[in-house]
N, C-alpha and C positions, 0 to 999 in steps of 0.2 A: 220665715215665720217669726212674727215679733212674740217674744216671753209673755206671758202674763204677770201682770203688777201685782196679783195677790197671793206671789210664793217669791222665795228667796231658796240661798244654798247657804245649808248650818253645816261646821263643821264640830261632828260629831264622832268622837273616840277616833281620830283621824281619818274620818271618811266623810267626803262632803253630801247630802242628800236635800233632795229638795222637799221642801215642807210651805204650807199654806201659811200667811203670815200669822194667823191666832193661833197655829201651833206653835210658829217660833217663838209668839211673845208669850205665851203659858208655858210650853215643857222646855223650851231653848233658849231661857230670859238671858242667859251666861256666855251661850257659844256666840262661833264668832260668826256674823254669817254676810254674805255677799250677793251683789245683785246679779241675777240669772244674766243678764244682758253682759255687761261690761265688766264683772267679776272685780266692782270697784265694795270697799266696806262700806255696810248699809245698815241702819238699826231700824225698828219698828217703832213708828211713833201714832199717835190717834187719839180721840176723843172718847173717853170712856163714861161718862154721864148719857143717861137715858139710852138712848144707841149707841153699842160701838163701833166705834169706823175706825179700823186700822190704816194703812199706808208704809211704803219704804220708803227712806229717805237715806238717801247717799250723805257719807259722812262728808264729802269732798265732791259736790259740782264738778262735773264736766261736762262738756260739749260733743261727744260722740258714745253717749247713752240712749237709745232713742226710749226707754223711759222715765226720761224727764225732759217731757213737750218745751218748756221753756228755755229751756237751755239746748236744743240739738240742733245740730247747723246740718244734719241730712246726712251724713258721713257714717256708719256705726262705727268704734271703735275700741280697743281693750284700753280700759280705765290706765292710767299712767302712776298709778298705785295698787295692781290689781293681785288681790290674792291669790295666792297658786294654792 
């Protein structure tokens, strides 16, 4: 089953959970948080005028995320920076 692109995992008082991204960018602007898929560092970034559209965006590209269509060669795999 592929993640859903609009939750992440915040590490919070040392326990990771997963949170919707306008939770993380409102109550978990600070922690650290990682993408569900390849547990590669991820920040929330989006458009906040008139509508806002959030999105996760890997601090570091790579190629076996299958949430990021542009960059995936079909493979999944764990981010080669991946938070534990």
């Amino acid at each position: 089953m592929k993640p859903q692109t609009q939750s992440c995992e915040a590490l919070l008082e040392s326990a990771r959970l997963t949170v919707g991204l306008d939770e993380a960018r409102i109550l978990h602007r600070d922690a650290l948080k990682r993408c569900p898929a390849c547990h590669g560092r991820v920040t929330i970034q989006g458009v906040y005028s008139g509508q806002v559209s959030v999105n996760l965006s890997h601090r570091r590209i790579h190629d076996g995320c299958p949430l990021i269509p542009r960059h995936y060669k079909g493979v999944p795999s764990q981010h080669p920076q991946a938070l534990k």
